[in-house]
N, C-alpha and C positions, 0 to 999 in steps of 0.2 A: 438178066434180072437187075431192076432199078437198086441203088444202094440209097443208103438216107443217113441223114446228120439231126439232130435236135437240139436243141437250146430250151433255156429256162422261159415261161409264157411270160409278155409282158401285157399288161393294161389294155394296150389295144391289138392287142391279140385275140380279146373275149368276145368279139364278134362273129370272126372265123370259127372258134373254138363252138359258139353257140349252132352257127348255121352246119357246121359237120357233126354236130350231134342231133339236129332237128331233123336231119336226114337219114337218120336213121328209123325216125319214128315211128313212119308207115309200113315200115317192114314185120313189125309187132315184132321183131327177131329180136331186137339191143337192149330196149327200155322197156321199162315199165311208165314212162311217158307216153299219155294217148294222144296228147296236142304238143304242139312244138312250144317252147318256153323262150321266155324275151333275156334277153342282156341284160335288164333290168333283174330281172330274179335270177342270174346266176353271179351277182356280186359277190354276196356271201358267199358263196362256196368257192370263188374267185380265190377270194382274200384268207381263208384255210390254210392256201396252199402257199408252203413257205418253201424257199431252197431248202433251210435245213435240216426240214423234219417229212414233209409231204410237198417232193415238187411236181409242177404241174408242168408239163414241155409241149412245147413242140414240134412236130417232124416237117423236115421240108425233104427236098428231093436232093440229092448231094451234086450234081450236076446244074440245081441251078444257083448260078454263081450270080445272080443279080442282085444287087444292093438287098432290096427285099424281097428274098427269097419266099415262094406263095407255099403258107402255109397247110400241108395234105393230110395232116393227120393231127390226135395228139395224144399224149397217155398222163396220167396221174395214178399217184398214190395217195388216196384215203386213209382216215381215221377208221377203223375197226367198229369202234364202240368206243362211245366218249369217253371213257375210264382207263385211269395211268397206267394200271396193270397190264390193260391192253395193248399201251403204248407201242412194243415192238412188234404187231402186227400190221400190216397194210392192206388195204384194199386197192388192186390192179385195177384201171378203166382204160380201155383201148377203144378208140373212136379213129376211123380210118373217111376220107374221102368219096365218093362214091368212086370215081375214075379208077382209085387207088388201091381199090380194094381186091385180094386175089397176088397181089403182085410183091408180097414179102417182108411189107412193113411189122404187121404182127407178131411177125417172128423175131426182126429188129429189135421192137418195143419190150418183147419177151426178155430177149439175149440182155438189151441193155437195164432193162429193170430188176433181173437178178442180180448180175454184176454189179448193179450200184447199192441195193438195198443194206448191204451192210455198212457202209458207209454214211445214211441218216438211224446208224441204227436198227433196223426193222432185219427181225430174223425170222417171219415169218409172212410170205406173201398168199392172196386170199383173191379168187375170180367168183364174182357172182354170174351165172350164166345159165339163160333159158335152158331146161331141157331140150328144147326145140331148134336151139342154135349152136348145129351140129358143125357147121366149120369153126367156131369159137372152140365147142369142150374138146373138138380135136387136136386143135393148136397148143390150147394150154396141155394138156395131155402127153403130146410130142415133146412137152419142156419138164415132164415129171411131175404135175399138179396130179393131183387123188382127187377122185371126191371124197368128201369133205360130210357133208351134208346135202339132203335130197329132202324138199319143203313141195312133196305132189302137187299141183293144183291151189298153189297161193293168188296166184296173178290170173287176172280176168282179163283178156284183151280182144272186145265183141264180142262176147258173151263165148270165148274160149277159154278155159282155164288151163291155164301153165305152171310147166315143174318148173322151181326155181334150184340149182344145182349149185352148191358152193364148194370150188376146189381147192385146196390147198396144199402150197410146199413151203416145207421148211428149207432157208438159203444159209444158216447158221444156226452150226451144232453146239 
């Protein structure tokens, strides 16, 4: 099984980070994105993410040792809901490579985003996930996420509508 390392995302990292999200699109499994979105519109959400509070990474393959390692994956921590009360909850987003996927990184991203959440703070982590993406609510699952909340038939994707499933674990008591 491959092992992986990650690092804080830089500036031009948001290209990669863009096109391993675009690919997930047509799967209607990941997003609720029906078209794939430019660099351009994912600045802002870019610039969110700060090391100290919401970092944004990401995963290379720990084997390759090349100056620039090619970027396979990446995970962030979101804002919950824009309100300071909220503050110590996060929102998990795992976006994985197509090559890449199947082969152990999500569980990596898992291990390491519990382990660090206390550390910006966040004592409580949060997966939004299709009801229909059945290898997702399995993974988090395996890591002690609940459901949380179950939202039937919110999301329309070709005239399917889908459960949106939000799971939750507390990482600090």
């Amino acid at each position: 099984m491959p092992s992986y390392v990650h690092r804080l995302a830089r500036r031009d990292d948001l290209p990669v980070i863009v096109d391993i999200y675009n690919s997930t699109i047509a799967s209607r499994e990941v997003t609720a994105d029906t078209e794939p979105v430019s660099v351009a519109s994912r600045e802002a959400w870019f610039n969110e993410h700060t090391p100290e509070r919401r970092p944004l990474w990401v995963i290379h393959d720990a084997n390759d040792v090349s100056d620039e390692p090619t970027v396979i994956g990446w995970m962030s921590y979101s804002n919950f809901y824009g309100r300071p009360a909220y503050s110590g909850t996060a929102e998990l987003s795992i976006y994985i490579d197509e090559e890449w996927r199947g082969k152990g990184m999500g569980r990596y991203c898992l291990e390491q985003a519990i382990a660090f959440a206390p550390r910006i703070k966040v004592h409580t982590l949060l997966g939004f996930i299709f009801g229909h993406n059945v290898p997702s609510l399995a993974l988090f699952r395996k890591f002690g996420f609940e459901t949380w909340a179950n939202f039937p038939r919110v999301a329309n994707l070709d005239g399917i509508e889908r459960d949106l499933i939000i799971l939750g674990k507390r990482v600090v008591d």
